[in-house]
C-alpha positions as CSV (number, residue, x, y, z in Angstrom):
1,X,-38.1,-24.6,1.5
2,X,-35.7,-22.7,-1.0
3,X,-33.2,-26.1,0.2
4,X,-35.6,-28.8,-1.0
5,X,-35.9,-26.8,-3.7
6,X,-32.4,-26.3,-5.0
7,X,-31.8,-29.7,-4.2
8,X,-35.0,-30.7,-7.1
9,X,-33.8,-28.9,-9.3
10,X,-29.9,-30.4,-9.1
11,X,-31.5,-34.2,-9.0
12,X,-33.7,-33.0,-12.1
13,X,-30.3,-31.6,-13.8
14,X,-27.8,-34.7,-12.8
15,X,-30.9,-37.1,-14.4
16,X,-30.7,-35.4,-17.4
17,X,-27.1,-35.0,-17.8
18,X,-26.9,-38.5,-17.2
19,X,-29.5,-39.4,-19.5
20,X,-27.3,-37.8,-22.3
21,X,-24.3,-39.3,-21.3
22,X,-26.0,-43.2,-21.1
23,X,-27.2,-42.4,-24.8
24,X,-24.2,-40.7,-26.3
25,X,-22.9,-44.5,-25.0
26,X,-25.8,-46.3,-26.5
27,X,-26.0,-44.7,-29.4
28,X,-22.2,-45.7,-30.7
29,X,-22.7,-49.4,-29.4
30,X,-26.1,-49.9,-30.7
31,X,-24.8,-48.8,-34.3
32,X,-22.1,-51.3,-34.1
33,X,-24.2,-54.1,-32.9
34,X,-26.6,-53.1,-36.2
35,X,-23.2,-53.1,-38.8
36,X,-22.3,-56.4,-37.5
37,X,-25.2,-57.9,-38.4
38,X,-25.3,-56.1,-41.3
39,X,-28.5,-53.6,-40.4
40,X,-26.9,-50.7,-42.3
41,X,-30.0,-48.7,-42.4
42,X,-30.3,-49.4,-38.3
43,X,-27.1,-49.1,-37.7
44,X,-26.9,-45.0,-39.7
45,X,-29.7,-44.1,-38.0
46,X,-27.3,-44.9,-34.5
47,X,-24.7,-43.5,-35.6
48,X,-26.3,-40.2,-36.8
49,X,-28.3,-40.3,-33.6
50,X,-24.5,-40.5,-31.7
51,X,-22.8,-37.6,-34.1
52,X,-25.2,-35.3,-32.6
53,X,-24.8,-35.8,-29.0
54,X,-21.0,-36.3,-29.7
55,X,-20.0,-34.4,-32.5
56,X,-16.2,-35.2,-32.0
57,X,-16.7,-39.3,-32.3
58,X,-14.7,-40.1,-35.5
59,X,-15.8,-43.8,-34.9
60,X,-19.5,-42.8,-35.7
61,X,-18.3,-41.1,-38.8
62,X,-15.6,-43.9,-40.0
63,X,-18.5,-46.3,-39.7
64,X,-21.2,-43.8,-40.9
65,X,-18.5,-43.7,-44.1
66,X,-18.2,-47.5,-44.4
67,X,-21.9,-47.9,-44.9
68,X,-22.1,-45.0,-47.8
69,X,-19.4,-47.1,-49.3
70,X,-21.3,-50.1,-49.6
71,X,-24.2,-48.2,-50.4
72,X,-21.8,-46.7,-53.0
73,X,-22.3,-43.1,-52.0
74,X,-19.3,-41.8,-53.2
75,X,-19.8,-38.4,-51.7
76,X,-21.3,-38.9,-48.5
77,X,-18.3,-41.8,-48.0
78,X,-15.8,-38.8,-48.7
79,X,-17.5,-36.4,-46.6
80,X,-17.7,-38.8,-43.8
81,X,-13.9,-39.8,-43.9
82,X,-13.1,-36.2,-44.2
83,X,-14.4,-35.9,-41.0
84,X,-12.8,-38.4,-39.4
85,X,-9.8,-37.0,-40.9
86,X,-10.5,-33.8,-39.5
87,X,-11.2,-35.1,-36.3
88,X,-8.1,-37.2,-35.7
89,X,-5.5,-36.7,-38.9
90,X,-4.0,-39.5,-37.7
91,X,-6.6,-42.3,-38.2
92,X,-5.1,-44.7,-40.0
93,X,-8.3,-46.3,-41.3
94,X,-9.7,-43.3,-41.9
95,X,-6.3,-42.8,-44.1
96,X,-6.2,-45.9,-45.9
97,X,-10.1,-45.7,-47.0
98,X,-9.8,-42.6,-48.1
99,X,-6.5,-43.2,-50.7
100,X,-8.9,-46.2,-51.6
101,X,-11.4,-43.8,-52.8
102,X,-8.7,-41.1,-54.8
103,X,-7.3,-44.7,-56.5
104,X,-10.5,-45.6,-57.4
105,X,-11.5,-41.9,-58.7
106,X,-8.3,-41.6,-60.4
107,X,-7.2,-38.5,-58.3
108,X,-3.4,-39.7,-58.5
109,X,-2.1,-36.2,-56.8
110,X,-4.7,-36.3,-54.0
111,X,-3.3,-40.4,-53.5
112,X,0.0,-39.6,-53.7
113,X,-0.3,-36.7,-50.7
114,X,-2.7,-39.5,-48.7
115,X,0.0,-42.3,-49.1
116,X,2.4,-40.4,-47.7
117,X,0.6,-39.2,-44.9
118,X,-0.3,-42.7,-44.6
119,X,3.8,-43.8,-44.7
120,X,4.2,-41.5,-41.6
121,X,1.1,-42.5,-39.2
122,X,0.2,-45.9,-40.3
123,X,-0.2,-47.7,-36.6
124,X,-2.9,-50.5,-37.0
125,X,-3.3,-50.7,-41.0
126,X,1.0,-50.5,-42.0
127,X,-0.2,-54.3,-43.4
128,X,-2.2,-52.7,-46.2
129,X,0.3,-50.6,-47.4
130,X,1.8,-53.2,-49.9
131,X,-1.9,-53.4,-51.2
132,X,-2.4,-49.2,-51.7
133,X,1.0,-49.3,-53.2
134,X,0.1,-52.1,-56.2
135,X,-3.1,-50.2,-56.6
136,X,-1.4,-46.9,-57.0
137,X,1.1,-48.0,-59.5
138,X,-1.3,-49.8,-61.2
139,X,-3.6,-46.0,-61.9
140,X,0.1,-44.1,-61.8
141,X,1.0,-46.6,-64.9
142,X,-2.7,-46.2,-66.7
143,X,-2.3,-42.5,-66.5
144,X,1.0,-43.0,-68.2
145,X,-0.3,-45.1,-71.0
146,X,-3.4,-42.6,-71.8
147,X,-0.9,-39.4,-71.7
148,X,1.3,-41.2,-74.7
């Protein structure tokens, strides 16, 4: 009796644990089946839904981060990238957007530190670093101009 028992209550256990590992899996792919087809408002609710069974998924935040910035949710697209950032300081992407941002904010000390991080991990994105580099000069020689 107390054997049929135990053995319940470890099927009833093993279905739930892999019930939550099926939809931490779900979750990620069904949010990036929604942003490629553009869903955005599907596709956050996925990717939200994934953050909480896996907190330590910087993919759900990078893309979570992508749609504030075309939302243009300037903070939430920070905080999200900080995540990633936080998660994995290495991320390339996560990098590049994020110097983006400080270019685009004018925060030419925060760009500076983030291009140089950038310079020492780039792995995937090293082809956009011609791009960050015109854009930074570009806001380094505008801040020039306004301080004379």
């Amino acid at each position: 009796m107390k054997k049929n028992f135990l053995l319940k209550i470890l099927f009833i256990y093993l279905f739930f644990i892999l019930n939550a590992y099926s939809a931490k899996i779900s979750n990620f792919e069904e949010g990036v089946d929604f942003y490629n087809k553009k869903n955005f408002n599907e596709a956050k609710i996925f990717f939200e839904r994934d953050i909480v069974y896996n907190p330590k998924n910087e993919n759900s935040y990078l893309y979570l981060a992508k749609i504030f910035n075309y939302d243009e949710k300037d903070e939430e697209y920070e905080i999200n990238l900080n995540n990633v950032l936080i998660l994995n300081p290495t991320n390339d992407e996560g990098i590049y957007l994020l110097i983006l941002l400080k270019i685009k904010q004018s925060d030419y000390k925060k760009a500076k530190e983030l291009i140089t991080k950038f310079d020492q991990v780039c792995n995937s994105f090293c082809s956009k670093k011609n791009e960050i580099e015109e854009k930074f000069n570009k806001i380094k020689t505008e801040n020039e101009k306004d301080n004379n």
